[in-house]
VONUNU-886069 format. One record per residue (C-alpha): residue number from 1; residue in one letter; y, z, x. Coordinates in steps of 0.25 Angstrom, whole numbers, plus 2048, in hexadecimal, padded with zeros to 3 digits. Each point is the difference from the previous one (the first is absolute). Example, Ala and Ser with C-alpha at 12.3 -4.5 7.8 and 13.67 -1.06 7.14 Angstrom:
VONUNU-886069
[1 "A" [7EE 81F 831]]
[2 "S" [80E 7FE 806]]
//
This chain:
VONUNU-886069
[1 "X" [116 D82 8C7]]
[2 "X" [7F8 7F7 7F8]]
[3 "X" [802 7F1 800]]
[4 "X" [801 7F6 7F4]]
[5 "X" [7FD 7F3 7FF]]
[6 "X" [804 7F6 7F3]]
[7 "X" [7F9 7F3 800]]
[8 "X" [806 7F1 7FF]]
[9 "X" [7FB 7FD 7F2]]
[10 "X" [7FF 7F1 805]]
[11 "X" [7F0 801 7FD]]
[12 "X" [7FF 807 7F2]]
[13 "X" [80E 7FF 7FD]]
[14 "X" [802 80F 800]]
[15 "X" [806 80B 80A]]
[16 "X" [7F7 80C 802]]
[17 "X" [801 80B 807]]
[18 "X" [7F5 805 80C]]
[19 "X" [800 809 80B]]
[20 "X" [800 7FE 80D]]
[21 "X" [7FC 80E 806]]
[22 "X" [7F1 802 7FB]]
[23 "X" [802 810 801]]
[24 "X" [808 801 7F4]]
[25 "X" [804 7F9 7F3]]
[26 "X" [807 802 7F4]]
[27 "X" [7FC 7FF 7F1]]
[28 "X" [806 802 7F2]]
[29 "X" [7FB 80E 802]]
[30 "X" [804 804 80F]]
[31 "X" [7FD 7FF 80E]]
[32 "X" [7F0 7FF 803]]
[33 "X" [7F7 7FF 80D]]
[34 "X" [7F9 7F3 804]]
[35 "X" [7F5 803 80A]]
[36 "X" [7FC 7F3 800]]
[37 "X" [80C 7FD 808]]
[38 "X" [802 7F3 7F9]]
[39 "X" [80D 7F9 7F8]]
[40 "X" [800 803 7F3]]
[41 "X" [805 7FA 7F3]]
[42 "X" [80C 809 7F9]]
[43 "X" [805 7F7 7F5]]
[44 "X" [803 7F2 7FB]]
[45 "X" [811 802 800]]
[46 "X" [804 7F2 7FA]]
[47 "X" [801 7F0 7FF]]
[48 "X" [80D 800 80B]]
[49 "X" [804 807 80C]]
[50 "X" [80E 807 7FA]]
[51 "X" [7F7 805 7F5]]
[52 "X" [7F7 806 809]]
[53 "X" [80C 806 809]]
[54 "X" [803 807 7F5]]
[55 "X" [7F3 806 7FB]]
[56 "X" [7FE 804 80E]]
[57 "X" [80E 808 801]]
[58 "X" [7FD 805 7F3]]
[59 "X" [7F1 805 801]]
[60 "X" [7FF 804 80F]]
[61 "X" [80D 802 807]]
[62 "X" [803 80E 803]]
[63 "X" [7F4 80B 803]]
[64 "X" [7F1 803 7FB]]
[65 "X" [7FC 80E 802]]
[66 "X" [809 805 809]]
[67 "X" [7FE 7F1 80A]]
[68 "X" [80B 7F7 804]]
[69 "X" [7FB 7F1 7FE]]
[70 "X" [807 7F2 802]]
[71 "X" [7FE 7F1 7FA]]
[72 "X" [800 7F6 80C]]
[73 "X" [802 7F0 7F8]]
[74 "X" [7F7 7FC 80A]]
[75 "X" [7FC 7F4 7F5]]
[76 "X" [7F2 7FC 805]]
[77 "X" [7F8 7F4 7F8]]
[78 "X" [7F1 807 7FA]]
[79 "X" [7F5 7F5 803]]
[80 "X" [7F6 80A 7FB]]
[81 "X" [802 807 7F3]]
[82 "X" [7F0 806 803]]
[83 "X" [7FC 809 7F3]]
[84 "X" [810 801 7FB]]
[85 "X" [7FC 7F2 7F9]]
[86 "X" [7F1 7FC 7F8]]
[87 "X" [7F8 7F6 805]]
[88 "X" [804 7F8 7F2]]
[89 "X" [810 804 803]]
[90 "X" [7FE 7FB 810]]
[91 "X" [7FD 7F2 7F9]]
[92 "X" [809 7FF 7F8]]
[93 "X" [809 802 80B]]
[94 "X" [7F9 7F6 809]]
[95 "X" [7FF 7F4 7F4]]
[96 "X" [811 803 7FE]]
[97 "X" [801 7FD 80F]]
[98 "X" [7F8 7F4 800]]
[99 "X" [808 7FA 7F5]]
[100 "X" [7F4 803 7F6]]
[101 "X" [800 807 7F1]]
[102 "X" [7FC 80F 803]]
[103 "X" [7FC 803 7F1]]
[104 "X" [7FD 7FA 7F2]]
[105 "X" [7F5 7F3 7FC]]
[106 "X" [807 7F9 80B]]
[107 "X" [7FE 80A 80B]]
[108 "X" [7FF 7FA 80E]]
[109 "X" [806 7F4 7FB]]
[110 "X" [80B 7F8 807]]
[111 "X" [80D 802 7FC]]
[112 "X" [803 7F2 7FF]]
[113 "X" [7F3 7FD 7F9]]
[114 "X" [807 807 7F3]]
[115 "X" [809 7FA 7F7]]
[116 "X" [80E 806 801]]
[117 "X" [7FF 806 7F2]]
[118 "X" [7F5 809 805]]
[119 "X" [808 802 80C]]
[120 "X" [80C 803 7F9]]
[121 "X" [7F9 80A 7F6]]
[122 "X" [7FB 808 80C]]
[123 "X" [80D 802 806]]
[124 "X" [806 806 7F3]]
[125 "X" [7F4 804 7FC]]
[126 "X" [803 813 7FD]]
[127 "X" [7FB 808 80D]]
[128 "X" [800 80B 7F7]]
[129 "X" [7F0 7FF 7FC]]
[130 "X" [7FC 803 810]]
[131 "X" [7FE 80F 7FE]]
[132 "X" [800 802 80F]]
[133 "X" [80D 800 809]]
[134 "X" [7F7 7F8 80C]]
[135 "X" [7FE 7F5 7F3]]
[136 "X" [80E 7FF 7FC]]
[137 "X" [804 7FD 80D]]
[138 "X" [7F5 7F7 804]]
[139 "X" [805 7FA 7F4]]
[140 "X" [80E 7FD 805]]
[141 "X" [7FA 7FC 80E]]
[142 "X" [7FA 7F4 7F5]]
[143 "X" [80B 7FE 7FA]]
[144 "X" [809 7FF 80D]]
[145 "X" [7F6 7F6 806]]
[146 "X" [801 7F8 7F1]]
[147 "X" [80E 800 803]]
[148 "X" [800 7FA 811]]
[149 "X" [7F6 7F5 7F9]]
[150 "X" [80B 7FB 7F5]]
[151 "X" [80A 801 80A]]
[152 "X" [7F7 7F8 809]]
[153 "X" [7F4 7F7 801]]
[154 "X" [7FF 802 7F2]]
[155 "X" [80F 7FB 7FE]]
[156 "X" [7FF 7F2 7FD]]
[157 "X" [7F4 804 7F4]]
[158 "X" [809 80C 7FA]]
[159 "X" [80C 7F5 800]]
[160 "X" [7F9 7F6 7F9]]
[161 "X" [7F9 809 7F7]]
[162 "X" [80F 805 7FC]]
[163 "X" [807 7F2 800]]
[164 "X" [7F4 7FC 7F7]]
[165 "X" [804 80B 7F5]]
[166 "X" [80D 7FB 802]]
[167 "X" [7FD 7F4 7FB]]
[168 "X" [7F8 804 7F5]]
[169 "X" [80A 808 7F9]]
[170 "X" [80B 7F5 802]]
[171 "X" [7F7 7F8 7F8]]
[172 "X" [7FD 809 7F6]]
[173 "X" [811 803 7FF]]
[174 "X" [800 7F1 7FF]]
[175 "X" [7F4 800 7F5]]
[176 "X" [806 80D 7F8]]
[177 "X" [80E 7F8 800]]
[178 "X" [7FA 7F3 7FC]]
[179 "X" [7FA 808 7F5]]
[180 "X" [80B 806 7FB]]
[181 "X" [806 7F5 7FD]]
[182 "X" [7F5 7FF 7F5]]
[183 "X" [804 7FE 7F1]]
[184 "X" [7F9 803 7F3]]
[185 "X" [7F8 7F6 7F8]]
[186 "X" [801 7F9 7F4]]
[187 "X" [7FE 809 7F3]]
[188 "X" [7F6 80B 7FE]]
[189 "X" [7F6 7FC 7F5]]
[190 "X" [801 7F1 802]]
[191 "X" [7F8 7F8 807]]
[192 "X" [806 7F4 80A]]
[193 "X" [7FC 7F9 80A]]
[194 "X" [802 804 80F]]
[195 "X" [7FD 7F9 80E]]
[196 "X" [7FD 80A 80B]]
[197 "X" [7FC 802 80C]]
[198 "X" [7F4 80B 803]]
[199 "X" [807 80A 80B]]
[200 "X" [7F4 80B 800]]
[201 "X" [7F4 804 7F8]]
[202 "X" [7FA 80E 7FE]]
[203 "X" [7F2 803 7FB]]
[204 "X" [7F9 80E 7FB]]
[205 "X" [7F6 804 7F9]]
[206 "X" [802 805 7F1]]
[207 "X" [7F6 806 7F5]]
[208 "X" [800 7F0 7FA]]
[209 "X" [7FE 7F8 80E]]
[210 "X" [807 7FB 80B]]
[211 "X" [80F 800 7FE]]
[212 "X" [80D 7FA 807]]
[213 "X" [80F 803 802]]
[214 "X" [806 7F0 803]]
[215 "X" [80E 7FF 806]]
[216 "X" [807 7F5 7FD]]
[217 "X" [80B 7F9 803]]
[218 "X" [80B 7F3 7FA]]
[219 "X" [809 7F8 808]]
[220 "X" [80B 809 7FE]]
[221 "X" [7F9 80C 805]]
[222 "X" [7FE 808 7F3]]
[223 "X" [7F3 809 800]]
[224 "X" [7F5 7FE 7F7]]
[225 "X" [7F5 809 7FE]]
[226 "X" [7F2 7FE 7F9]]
[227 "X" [7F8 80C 7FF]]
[228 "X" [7F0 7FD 7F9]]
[229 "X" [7F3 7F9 805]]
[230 "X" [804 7F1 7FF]]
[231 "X" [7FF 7F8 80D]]
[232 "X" [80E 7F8 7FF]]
[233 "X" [800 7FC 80E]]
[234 "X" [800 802 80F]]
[235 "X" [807 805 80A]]
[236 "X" [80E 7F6 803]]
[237 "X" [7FA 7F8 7F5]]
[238 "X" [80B 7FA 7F7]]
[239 "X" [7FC 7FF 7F2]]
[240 "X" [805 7FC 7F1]]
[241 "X" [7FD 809 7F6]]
[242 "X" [802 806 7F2]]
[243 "X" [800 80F 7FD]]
[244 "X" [808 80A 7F8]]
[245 "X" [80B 809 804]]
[246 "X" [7FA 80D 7FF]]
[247 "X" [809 80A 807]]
[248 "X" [80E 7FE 809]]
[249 "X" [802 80C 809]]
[250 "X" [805 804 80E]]
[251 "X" [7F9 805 80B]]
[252 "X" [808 805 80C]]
[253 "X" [80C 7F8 7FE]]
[254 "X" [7F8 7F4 7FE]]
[255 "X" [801 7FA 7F0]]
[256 "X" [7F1 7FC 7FD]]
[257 "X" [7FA 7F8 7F2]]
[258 "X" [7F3 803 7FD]]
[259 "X" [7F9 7F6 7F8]]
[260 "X" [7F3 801 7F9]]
[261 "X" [7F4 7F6 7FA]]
[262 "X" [803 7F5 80A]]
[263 "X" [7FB 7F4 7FF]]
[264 "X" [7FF 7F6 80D]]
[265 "X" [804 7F1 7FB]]
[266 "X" [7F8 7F5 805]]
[267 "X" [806 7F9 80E]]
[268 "X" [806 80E 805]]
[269 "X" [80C 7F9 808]]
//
């Protein structure tokens, strides 16, 4: 009778099968000696126990060559993978259980030393690109212990990472709503006068120079846009002006007039 043993998984986070009985074990290709009379590694079965139950009943049950063999569930915990792991594999096993990065520019970093955007990136991050089943599932071990950090000592960070997104897209709701609200200016070809206030400015580079993209703002909330290389302001700044209306459009629901040749009048309100 030859005896089976399947291991925990609680250390790599896989079940794999060994042999007990140092006279015989088995492979993909039959049933072989081992003169060295030592346990040796059959096969990695899977990331739980009922999946490696069932690729034991599937692959071993029954006989080899004529030999009648069992599988004991004696579950035992593997402290020492020996040659079954690289040296390079044994430490990335060893940082994951120290709470550490096993892999990338961050490597043997502390989990809570990253931001939880790199963090959260790594756990859904596609296992698919570890060519080796050992990697895959060292892999999951990583992402299983990314896991007990959200859920706790890194709890309170992950909740105020999430609360602070929260927040940010009820203001951006609250901006977009606000915006909506916008109407369309004056008459396109005409020049008035407008009083603004600067919301945001964006500068690039073009063939002729530096150039900006203004958006503005009146007291009722209808956008204006300035698109050229004049400076009519800063950031928050309210300012009187005179332009012309170039263009009325609406971009993502939002009714936007662009004006052109602006001209800042003297004691900007």
């Amino acid at each position: 009778m030859i005896d089976y043993f399947i291991s925990t998984g609680e250390k790599h986070g896989f079940y794999t099968l060994w042999v007990e009985d140092g006279s015989m074990f088995l492979s993909d290709n039959g049933l072989y000696s081992n003169l060295e009379g030592l346990p040796k590694f059959i096969c990695n079965l899977s990331t739980t126990e009922e999946g490696a139950r069932a690729a034991v009943r599937k692959r071993f049950e029954g006989k080899v060559e004529g030999k009648d063999y069992s599988v004991h569930w004696g579950l035992i915990d593997l402290k020492d993978w020996g040659t079954m792991l690289s040296r390079e594999e044994r430490d990335m096993v060893d940082y994951i259980e120290r709470g550490r990065m096993p892999w990338g520019k961050n490597v043997g970093a502390l989990f809570s030393d990253l931001s939880v955007y790199s963090l959260l990136w790594h756990m859904e991050a596609d296992d698919s690109y570890h060519k080796t089943f050992i990697r895959q599932n060292i892999s999951a071990k990583f992402k299983e212990a990314l896991t007990k950090y959200r859920e706790t000592s890194g709890k309170a960070v992950f909740d105020a990472h999430f609360k602070m997104i929260e927040e940010k897209e009820k203001a951006k709701e609250a901006r977009q709503a606000e915006k909506a609200k916008s109407k369309h200016v004056g008459v396109i070809g005409e020049r008035q006068e407008f009083n603004l206030c600067v919301d945001h400015i964006h500068y690039f580079d073009t063939y002729w120079g530096e150039s900006c993209i203004t958006l503005l703002s009146d007291a009722e909330g209808n956008q204006i846009v300035y698109k050229g290389q004049a400076r009519i302001g800063g950031i928050k700044e309210n300012i009187s002006l005179i332009a012309t209306v170039k263009e009325q459009s609406v971009r993502e629901g939002v009714k936007q007039t662009i004006i052109q040749r602006p001209k800042v009048l003297k004691g900007a309100i």
